[in-house]
N, CA, C and O of each residue as an XYZ file, in Angstrom:
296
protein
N      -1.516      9.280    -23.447
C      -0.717      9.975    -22.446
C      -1.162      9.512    -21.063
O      -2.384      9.557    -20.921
N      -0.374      9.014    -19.858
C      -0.360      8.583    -18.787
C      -0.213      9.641    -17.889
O       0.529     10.524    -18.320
N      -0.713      9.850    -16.705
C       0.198     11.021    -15.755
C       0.056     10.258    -14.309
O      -0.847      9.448    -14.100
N       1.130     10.636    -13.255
C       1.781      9.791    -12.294
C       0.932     10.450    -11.251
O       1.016     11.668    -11.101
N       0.285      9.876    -10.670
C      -0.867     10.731     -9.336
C       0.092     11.246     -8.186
O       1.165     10.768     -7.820
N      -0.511     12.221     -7.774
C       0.089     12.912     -6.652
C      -0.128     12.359     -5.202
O      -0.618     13.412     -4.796
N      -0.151     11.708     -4.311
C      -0.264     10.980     -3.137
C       0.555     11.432     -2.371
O       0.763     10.728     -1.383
N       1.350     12.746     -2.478
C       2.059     13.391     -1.390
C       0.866     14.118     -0.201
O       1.185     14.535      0.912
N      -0.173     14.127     -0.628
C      -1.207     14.603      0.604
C      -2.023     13.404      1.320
O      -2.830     13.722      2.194
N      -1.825     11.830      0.940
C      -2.579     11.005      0.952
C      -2.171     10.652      2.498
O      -1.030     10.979      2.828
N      -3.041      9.982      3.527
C      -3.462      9.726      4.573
C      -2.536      7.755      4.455
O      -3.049      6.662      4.217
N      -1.414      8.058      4.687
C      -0.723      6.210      4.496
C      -0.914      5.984      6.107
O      -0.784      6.598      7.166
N      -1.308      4.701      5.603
C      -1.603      3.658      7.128
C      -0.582      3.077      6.628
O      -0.275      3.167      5.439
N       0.262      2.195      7.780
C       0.869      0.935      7.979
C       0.071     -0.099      8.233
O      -0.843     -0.134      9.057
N       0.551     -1.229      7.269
C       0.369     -2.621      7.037
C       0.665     -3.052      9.041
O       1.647     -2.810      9.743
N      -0.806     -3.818      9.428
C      -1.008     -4.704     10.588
C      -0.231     -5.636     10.668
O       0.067     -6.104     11.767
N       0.163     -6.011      9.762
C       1.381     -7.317      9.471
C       2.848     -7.045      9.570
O       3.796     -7.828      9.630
N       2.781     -5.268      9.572
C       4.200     -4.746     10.045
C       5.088     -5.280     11.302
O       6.266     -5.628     11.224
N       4.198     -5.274     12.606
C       4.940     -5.560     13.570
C       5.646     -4.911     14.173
O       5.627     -3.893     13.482
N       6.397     -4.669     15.105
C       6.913     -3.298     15.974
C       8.553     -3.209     15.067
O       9.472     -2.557     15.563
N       8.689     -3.785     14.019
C       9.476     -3.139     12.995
C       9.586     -1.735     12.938
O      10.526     -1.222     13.545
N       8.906     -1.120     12.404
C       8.317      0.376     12.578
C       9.169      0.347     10.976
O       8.382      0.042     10.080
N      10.449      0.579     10.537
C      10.836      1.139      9.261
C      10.741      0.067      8.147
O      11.048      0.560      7.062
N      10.386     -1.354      8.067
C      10.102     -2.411      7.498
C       9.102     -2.614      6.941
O       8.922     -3.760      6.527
N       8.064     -1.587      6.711
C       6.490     -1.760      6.501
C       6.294     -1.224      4.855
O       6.886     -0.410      4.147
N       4.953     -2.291      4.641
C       4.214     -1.835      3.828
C       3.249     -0.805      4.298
O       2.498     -0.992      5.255
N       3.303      0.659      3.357
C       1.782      1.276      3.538
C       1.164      1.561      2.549
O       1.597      1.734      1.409
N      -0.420      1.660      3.128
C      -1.025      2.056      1.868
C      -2.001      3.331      1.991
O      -1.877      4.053      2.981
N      -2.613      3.518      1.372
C      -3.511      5.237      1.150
C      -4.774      4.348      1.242
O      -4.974      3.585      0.297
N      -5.724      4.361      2.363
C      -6.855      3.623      2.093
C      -8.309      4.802      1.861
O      -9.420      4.540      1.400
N      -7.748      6.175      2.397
C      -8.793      7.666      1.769
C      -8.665      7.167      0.458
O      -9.819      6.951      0.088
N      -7.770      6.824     -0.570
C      -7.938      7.366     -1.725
C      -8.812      6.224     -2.456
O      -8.899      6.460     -3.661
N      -9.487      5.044     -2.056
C     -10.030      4.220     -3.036
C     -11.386      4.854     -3.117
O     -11.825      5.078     -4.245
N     -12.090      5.165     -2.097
C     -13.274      5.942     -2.926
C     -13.150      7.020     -3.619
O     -14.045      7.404     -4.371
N     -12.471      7.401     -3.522
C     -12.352      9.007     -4.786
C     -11.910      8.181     -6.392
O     -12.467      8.179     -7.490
N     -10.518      7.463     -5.817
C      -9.810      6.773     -7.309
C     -10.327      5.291     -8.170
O     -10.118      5.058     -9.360
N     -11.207      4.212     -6.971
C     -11.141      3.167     -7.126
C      -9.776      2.581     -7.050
O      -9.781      1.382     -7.329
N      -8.739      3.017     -6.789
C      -7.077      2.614     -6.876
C      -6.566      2.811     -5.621
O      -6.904      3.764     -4.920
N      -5.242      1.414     -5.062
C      -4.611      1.725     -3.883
C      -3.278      2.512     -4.020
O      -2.752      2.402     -5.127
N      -2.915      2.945     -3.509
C      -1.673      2.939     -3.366
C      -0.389      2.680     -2.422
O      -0.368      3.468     -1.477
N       0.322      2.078     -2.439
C       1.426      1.481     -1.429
C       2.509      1.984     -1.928
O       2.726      2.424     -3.058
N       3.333      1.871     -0.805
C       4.552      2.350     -0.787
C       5.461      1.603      0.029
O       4.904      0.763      0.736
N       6.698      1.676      0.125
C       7.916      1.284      1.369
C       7.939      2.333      2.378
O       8.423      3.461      2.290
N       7.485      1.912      3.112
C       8.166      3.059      4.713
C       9.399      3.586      4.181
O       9.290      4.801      4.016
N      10.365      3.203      3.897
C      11.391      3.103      4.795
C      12.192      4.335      3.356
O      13.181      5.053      3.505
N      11.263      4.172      1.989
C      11.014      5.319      1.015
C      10.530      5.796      0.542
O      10.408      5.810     -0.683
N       9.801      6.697      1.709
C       8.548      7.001      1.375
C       8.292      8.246      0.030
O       7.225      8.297     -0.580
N       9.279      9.035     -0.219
C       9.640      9.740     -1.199
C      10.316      9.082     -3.274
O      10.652      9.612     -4.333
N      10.141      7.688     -2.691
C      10.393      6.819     -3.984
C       8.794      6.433     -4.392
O       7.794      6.354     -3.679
N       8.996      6.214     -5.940
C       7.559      5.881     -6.066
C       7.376      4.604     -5.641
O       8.235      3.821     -5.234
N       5.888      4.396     -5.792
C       5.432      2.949     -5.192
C       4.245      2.605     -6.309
O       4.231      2.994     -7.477
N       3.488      1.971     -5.802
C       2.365      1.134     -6.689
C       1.089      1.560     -6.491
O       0.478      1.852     -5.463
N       0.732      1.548     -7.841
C      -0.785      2.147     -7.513
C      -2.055      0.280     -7.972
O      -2.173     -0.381     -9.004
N      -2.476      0.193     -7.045
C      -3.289     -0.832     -7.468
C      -4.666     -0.644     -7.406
O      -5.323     -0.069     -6.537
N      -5.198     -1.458     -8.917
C      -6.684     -1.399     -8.708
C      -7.447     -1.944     -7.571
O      -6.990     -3.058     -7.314
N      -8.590     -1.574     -6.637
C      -8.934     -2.054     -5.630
C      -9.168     -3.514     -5.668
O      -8.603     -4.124     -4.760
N      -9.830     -4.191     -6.455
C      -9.516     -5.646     -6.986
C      -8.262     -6.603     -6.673
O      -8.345     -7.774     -6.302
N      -6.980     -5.805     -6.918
C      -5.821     -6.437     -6.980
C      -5.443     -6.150     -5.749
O      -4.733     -7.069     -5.342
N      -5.585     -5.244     -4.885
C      -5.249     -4.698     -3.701
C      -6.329     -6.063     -2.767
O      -5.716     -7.064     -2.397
N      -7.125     -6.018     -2.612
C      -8.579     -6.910     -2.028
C      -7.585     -8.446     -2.227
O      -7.227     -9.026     -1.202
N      -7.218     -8.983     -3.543
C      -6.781    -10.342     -4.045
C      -5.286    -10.273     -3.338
O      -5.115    -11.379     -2.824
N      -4.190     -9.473     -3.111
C      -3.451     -9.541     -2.676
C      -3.459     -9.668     -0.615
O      -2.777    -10.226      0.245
N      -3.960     -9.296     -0.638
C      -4.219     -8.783      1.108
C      -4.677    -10.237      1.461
O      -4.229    -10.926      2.378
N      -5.727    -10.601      0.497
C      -6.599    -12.196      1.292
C      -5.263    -12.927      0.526
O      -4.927    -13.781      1.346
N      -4.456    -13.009     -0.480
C      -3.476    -14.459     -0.443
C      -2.577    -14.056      0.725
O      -2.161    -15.007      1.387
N      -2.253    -13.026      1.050
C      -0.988    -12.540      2.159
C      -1.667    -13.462      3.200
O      -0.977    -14.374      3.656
N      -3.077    -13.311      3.671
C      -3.659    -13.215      4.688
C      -3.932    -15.003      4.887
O      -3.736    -15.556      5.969
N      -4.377    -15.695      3.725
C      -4.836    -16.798      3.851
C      -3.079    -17.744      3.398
O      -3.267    -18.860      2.913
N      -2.164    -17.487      3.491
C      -1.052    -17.763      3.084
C       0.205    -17.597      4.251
O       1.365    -18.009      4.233
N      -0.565    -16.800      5.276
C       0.709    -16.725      6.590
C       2.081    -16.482      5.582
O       3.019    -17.277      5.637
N       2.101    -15.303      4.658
C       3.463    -15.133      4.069
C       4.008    -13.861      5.073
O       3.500    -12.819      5.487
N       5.164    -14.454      5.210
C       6.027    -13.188      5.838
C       7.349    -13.014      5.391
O       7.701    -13.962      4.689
N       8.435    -11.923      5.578
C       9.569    -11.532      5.277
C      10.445    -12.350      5.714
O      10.348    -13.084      6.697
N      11.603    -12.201      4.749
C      12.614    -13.331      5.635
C      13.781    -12.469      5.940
O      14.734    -12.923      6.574
């Protein structure tokens, strides 16, 4: 049995890579990795849709290819 975490009280930062977009952003819950070991992200723009919960590992490996990769939106 699986159960879906609650992150309606969680502390979301916006992604630095957002840009003065403001409704275009990635965010994520960065309180919750020491309690969970897990990130979680979401879409701004739904913030009431679910989003992704990632192990801190995959969260860490994603951020440095974004980062060492100059990837952006088109």
């Amino acid at each position: 049995m699986s159960t879906i975490a609650n992150f309606s009280q969680a502390e979301w930062v916006k992604s630095s890579y957002s840009g003065n977009g403001g409704d275009n952003c990635v965010e994520w819950a960065p309180s919750n990795i020491a309690t969970t070991g897990t990130v979680p992200v979401r879409d701004s723009k739904n913030p009431t849709h679910p989003g992704l919960t990632l192990a801190a590992t995959a969260w860490t490996a994603f951020v440095t290819y974004a980062a060492t990769h100059n990837v952006t939106s088109s």
